[in-house]
C-alpha positions in Angstrom: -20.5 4.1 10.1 -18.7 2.2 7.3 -16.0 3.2 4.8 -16.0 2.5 0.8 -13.7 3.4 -1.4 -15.4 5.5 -3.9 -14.2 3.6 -7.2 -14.1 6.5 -9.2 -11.8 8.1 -7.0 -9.2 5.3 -6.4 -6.3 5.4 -8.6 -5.3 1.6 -6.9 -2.1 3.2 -5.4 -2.2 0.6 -2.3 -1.8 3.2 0.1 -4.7 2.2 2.2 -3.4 -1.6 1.7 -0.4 -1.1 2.9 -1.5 1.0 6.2 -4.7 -1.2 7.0 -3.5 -2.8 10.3 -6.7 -5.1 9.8 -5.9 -6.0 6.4 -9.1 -5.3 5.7 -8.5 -3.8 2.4 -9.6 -6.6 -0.6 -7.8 -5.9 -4.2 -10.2 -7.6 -7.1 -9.2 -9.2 -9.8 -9.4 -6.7 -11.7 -7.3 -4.6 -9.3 -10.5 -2.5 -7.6 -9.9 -2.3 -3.4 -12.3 -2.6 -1.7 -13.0 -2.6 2.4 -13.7 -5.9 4.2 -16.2 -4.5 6.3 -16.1 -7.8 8.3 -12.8 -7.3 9.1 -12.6 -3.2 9.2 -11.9 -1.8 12.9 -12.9 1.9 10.9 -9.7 3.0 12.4 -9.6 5.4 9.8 -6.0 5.4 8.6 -7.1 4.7 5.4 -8.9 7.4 5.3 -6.5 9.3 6.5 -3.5 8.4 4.3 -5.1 8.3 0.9 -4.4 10.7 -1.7 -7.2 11.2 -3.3 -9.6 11.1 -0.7 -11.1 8.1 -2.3 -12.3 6.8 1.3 -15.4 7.8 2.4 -18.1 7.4 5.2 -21.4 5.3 3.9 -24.4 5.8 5.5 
């Protein structure tokens, strides 16, 4: 099980930035996050702490 953040969700708060203990959380240039699945843990604190339930479980 992976996370994404669903893009159309994310309102690039940095919520999930700021918590990721990994740091696994990527910010574009053009200011998209993303999730570093290389370096993800799936912890789920950003999960947990975002306010728009932009973070979800791929398949």
């Amino acid at each position: 099980m992976a996370r994404i953040i669903n893009q159309k969700k994310c309102i690039s708060c940095g919520t999930c930035d700021v918590q990721c203990p990994k740091k696994a959380i990527v910010i574009s240039d053009e200011g998209k996050f993303s999730i570093d699945r290389a370096k993800c843990v799936n912890c789920g604190i950003c999960e947990r702490d975002c306010p728009v339930d932009a973070v979800e479980i791929a398949d």
